[in-house]
N, C-alpha and C positions, 0 to 999 in steps of 0.2 A: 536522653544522653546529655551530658553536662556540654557545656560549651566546649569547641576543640577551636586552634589554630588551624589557617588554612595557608595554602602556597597560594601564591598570584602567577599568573599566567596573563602577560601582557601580548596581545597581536594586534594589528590593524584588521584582519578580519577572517571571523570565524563561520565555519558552515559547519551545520550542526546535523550528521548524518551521513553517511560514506554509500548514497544512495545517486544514478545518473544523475539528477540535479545539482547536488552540490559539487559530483568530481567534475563534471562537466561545467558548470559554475568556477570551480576552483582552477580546474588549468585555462581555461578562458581568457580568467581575471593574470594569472599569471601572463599569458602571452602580451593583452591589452597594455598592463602594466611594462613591459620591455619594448613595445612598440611605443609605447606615448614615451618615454625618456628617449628610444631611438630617435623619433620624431623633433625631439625640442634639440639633443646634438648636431643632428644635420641642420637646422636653422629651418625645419618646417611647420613648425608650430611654438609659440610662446608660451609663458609659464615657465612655472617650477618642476624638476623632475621629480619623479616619485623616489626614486633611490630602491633600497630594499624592504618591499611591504612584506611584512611580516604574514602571510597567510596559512591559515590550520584548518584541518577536520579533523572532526573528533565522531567517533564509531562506537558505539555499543556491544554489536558482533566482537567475537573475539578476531574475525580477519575479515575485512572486506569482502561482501560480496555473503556471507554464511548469513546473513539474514535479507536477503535478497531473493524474491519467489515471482515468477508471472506466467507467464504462458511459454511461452511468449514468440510473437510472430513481431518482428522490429522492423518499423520502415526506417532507410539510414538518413532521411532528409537532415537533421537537426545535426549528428555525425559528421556528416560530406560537409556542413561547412563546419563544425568543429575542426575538423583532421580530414581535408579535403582527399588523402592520399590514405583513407584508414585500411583498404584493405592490404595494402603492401608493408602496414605497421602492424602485423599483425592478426587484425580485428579477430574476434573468437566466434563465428559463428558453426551453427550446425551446420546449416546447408539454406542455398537457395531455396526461394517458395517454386516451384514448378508445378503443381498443383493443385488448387483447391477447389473446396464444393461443400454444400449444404444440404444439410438432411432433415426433414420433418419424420420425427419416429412415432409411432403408436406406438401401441403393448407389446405387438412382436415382429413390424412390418417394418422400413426403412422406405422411405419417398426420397429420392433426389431432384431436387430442384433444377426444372432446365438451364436454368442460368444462374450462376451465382451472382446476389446482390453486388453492385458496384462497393459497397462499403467493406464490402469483406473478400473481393479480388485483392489478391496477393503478391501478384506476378512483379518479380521488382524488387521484393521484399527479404527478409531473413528470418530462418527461425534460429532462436539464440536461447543461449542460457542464461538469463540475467545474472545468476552467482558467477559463471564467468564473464558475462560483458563487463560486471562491477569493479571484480579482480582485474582484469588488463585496465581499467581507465585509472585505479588505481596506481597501479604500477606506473603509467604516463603519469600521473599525478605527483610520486614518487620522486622520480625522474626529473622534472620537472622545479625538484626542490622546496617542495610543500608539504607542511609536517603534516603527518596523518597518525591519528591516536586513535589505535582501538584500543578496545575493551573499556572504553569510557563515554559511559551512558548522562546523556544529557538531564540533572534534575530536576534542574529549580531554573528560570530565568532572571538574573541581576537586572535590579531597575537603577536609573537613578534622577531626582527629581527634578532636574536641569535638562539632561540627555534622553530619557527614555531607555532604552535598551541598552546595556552598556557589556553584556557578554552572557555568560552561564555558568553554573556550578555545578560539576559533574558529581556522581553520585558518590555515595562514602562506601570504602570496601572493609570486608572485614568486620559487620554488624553481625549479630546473633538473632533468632527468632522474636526475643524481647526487644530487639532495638538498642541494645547492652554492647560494647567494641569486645571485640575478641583480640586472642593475640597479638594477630597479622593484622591488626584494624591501620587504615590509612584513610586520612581523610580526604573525602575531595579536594578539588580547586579550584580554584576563582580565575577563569579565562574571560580577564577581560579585553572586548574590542570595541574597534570605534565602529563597528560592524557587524551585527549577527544575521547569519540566511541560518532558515529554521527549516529544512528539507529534510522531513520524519516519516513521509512516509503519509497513509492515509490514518487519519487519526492520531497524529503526532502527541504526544504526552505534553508537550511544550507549548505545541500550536495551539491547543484546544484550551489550554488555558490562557493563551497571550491574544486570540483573536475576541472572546469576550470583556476581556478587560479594556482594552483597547477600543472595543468597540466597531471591528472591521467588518463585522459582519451586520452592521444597520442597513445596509442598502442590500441585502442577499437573501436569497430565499434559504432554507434549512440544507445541509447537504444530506442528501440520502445514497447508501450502499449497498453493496451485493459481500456476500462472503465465496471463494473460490477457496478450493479445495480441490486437490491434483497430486498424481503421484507419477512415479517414471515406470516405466516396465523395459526389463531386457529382455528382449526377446531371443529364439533361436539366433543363431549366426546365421545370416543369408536373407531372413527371413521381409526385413523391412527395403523400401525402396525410401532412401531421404528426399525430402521436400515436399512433401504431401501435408497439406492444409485441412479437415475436415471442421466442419463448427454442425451442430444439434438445435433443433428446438423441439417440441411437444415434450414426450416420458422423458422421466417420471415426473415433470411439472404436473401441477394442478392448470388448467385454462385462465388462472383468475391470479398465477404468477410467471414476475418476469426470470428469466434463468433457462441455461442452455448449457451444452458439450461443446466440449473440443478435444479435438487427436491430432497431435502434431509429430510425423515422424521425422525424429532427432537423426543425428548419424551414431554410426556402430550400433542398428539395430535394439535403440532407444526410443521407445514410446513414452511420447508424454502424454497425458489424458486426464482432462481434469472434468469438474460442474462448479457453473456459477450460479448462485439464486440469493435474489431478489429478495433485501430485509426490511422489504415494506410489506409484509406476511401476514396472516391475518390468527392463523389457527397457531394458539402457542405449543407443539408439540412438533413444529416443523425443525427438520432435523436438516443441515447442507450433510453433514458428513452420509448420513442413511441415504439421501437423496442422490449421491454419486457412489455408493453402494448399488442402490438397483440402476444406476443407470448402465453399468459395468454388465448387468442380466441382460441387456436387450442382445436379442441374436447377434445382430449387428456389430456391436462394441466385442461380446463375450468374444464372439470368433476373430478378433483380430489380436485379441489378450491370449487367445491359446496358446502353451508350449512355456508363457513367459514367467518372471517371477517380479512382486515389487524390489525394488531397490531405494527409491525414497519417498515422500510422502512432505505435503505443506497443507499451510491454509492461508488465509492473509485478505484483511477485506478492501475492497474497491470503491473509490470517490468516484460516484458515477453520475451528481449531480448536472454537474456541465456547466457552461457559461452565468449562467443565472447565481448558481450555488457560489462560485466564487467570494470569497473575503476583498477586502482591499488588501494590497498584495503588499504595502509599506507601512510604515509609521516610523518615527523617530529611533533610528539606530538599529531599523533588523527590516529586514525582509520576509518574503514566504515564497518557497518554489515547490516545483516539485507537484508530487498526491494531495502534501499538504496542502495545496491552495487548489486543490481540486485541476490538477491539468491532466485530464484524462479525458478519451474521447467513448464514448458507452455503444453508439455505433458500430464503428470501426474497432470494437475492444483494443485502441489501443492507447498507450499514454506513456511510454518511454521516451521515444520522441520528442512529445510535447514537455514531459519533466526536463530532457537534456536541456532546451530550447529554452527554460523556464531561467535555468540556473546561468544560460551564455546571457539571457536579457537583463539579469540581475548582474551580470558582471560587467555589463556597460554602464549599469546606471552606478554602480559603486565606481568606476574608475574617475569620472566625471564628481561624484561627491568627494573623494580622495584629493583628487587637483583642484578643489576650489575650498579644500578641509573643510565641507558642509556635511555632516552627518547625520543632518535634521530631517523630519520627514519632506520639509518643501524640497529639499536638492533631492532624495532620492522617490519621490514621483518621478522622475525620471523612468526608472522602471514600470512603472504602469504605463507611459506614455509607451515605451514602447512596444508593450505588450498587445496594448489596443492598436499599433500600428503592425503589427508581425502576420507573418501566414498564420503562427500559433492560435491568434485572436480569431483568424476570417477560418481557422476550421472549427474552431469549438464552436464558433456564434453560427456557422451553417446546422448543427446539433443540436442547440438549445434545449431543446424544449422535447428531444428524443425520451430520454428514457422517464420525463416526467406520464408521458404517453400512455406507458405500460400499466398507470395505476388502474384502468380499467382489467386488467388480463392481456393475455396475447394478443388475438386476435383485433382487440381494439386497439391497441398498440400496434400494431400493424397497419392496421389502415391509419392511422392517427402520421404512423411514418409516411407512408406514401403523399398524404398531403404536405407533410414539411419537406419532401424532397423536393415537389412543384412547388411549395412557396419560397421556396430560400432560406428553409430553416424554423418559420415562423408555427407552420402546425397550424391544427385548430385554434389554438388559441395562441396568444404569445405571452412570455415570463408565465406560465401554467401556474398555478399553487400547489405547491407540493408542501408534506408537514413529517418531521421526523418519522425514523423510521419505526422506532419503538410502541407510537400514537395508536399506531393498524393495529399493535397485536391485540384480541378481543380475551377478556374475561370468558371463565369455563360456561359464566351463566349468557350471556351475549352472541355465543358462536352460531346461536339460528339454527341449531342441525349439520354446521357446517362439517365434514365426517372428517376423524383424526389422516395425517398424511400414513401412508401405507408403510409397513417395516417389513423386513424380511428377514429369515434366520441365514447369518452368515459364517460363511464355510471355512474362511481363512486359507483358502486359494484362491477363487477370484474376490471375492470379499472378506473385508475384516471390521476386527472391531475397531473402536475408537485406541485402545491402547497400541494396536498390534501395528497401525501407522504412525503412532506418538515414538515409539520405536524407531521407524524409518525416518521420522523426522530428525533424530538423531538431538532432540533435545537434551539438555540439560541444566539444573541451575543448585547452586548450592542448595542444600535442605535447610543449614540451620542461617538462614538469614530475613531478614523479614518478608512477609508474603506484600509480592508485588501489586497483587490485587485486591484492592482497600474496600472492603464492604461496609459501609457507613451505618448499616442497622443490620444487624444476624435476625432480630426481632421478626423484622419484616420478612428475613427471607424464610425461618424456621414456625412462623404462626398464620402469616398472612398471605402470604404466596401460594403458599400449597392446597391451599382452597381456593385463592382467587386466579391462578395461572397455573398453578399446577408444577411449578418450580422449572420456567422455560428455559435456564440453562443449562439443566443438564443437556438438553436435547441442540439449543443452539450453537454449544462450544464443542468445535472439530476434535478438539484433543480430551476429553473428558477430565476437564479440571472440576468441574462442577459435580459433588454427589450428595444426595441424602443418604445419610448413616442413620440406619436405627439402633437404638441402646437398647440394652435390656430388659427396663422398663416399656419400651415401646416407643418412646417418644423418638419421633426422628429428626436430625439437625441435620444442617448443607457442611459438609465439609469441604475445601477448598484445597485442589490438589495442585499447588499454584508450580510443582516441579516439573508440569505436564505442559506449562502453559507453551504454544507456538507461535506467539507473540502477535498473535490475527487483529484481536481489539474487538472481534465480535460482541462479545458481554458488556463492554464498554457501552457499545452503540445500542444493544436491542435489550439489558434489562427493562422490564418495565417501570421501575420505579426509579432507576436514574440513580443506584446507591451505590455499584459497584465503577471504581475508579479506575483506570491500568494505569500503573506510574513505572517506572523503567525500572527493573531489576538492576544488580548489584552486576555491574560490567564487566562481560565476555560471557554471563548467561543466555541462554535459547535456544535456536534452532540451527541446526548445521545444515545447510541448503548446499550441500555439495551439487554442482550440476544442474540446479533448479532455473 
């Protein structure tokens, strides 16, 4: 495409991603900012006032909140001091936790654990819908007088060689499958700030190119994830009691991976019920989507789905490294909050919380670079200082070294756990080595015998296929515009793969973007159903050869996480 003209978009500071991190981040910074000018009129603090800082988010989702997926059980620590009074503003939750419990399944038994693990006591807690908590903090965001742009996917990051980070360029609309502008073409824009927070999410499009360039990840061990996949059921009228917690381990796992269930009853007789597993996998045929298929068979699960119907369906993968995995969280003119920098707790599966917490720590360290107009990376350490001083820091570092545990299988991970509960975190060993996640999958000739994971034929009442919840995901993306997901060699995927792995995407992408097509010669090619895609980043993370790219679709494409 020839050169185009672009608009400027000037702000003092941009969050990149309409996810808790940044909104929480964003109205943070907004109040910070109205208190320190409060502060210097009453004669209690010196300096210059800030005046009106110009602050933006900019969304990809066509609305806040529609590409927002998690379980989700929310502790409101990080909230209460956001919006100490959040539940009289509103707050969206389902319902209190009032009870929870743990189940170790077999093939067709249920064990309940006399005592639920302290990390997964809930009592306290809320079960929420993250596409709704997104939408309300929005709206406060709103409210609040801070511009918020959806449908504007973040694609390129602006350098410059004085400043470092100087803003982003959202994506161009309007391109055709060749890359060629169409009618309604509109080019992006150039938002620049003296400020970027990069809150994308696990696997950011942006992050993962700014933290190697940069360099942030020299002191970090590799981050490794899990893929979750989850759908909602409505069940009979009457039928659920809200605030019940349930979490899984053993079926349909293998012994020798980390991944487990959960059933969280919503209100108005709203089961959510997902499976998480572990993409440090060895056997390339491992499926998450097939693996929360039979897990829906075990008696247990099946009989609490009876009567009911899907209503929605996601996927979306998890930073589950921990403390260790972390980037350096600054450099010269941008930040990292959020999944992106890994604030998730793999324990406790939770990490909203610590995202909120992520994005209020980032907005003291910007207020502080603002009043002294340092935008360099030395004023904003500041954030990391205070990161390392926060509850956020002393709960991820009691974790550390948790889910590095599991690379044995469960049950060594289990025990592996119990000793880092007596040590304070530290485990058999401390900083473990962990290695991507893609490294474990094994070639067809390698696997030792290792037996393919189990599939079942699915009925499309309690089970379906990959498409029949790409449906409920309520996906969409223009067809004729270029495929988001950039495969660097067809070669490799159409000649060499399919002897040497056996073409592991089809099997590891929730949504079946992934197919080989055979022609009528015989010859079979991967064709890329990139309209499917539900924005997870699976493929991204576990191709074996590292070719397949995800870069942001053309904005207000993907998933509609109503309720999710």
């Amino acid at each position: 495409m020839t050169q185009v003209e672009r608009e400027t978009l000037e702000v003092d500071v941009l969050f990149v991603g309409a996810g808790p991190a940044c909104l929480s981040g964003a109205l943070h910074l907004s109040k910070l900012v109205r208190e320190h000018d409060e502060a210097i009129e009453r004669g209690e603090a010196t300096g210059e006032k800030l005046g009106d800082i110009e602050i933006a988010v900019i969304e990809k989702g066509v609305e806040v909140g529609m590409h927002l997926l998690s379980g989700a059980v929310f502790d409101p620590r990080a909230l209460r001091e956001l919006m100490p009074d959040f539940e009289d503003q509103g707050f969206p939750f389902e319902s209190k936790v009032d009870a929870d419990s743990v189940h170790y399944l077999s093939a067709r038994r249920s064990f309940k654990l006399p005592i639920t693990p302290p990390p997964l006591q809930n009592h306290g807690n809320y079960i929420v819908s993250l596409h709704k908590l997104g939408r309300w903090l929005g709206e406060k965001v709103e409210a609040a007088g801070i511009n918020l742009f959806c449908g504007f996917a973040g694609a390129e990051i602006l350098y410059d060689d004085s400043s470092g980070v100087v803003g982003v360029r959202t994506g161009d609309r309007g391109v055709d499958k060749n890359g060629e502008p169409k009618g309604n073409f509109e080019p992006g824009v150039d938002i620049r700030a003296r400020i970027t927070v990069l809150g994308e999410g696990a696997r950011g499009s942006l992050t993962k190119q700014l933290i190697p360039t940069l360099g942030l990840e020299r002191d970090s061990l590799p981050q490794i994830y899990s893929t979750g996949v989850k759908e909602l059921w409505k069940l009979p009228e009457g039928t659920l009691k809200s605030g019940r917690v349930m979490h899984t381990m053993g079926f349909p796992n293998p012994s020798d991976l980390w991944g487990g269930g959960f059933i969280y009853n919503m209100d108005n007789d709203i089961l959510s019920v997902g499976y998480v597993v572990g993409l440090d996998y060895k056997h390339p045929d491992t499926d998450p989507h097939m693996m929360f298929q039979r897990f829906k068979t075990h008696p247990m699960v099946a009989k609490l789905l009876e009567g009911g119907e899907v209503v929605a369906y996601g996927a979306k993968t998890l930073a589950e490294g921990g403390y260790y995995t972390m980037p350096r969280l600054y450099a010269d003119g941008v930040l990292l909050v959020g999944e992106s920098a890994g604030f998730l707790n793999a324990m406790r599966l939770k990490g909203i919380h610590l995202s909120m917490k992520s994005g209020m720590l980032a907005a003291e360290a910007i207020v502080d670079a603002l009043a002294t107009n340092d935008t360099s990376a030395n004023a904003l350490q500041g954030y990391q200082s205070r990161f390392e001083a926060s509850w956020a820091r002393d709960e991820l570092y009691r974790v550390r070294n948790f889910r590095q545990g599991f690379d044995g299988g469960l049950f060594a991970g289990l025990v592996h756990t119990g000793f880092q509960m007596l040590s304070g975190g530290r485990g058999l060993f401390d900083r473990r080595r962990i290695e991507p996640d893609y490294t474990h999958m094994r070639k067809r000739t390698a696997l030792d015998g290792t037996p393919a994971p189990a599939r079942i034929k699915l009925d499309e009442k309690l089970t379906f296929k990959k498409l029949t919840d790409v449906y409920h995901a309520g996906t969409v993306h223009e067809e004729d515009q270029p495929c988001h997901l950039k495969i660097a060699d067809f070669d490799i995927c159409n000649n060499r793969c399919p002897d040497e792995y056996g073409n592991p995407c089809q099997h590891f992408c929730p949504a079946s973007v992934y197919e080989m097509v055979e022609d009528q010669g015989g010859k079979r090619e991967l064709f890329v159903n990139f309209t499917n895609c539900v924005h997870c980043k699976t493929c991204d993370i576990m191709d074996p050869y590292q070719i397949i790219n995800w870069v942001t679709p053309e904005g207000g494409g993907g998933p509609k996480y109503v309720n999710m």
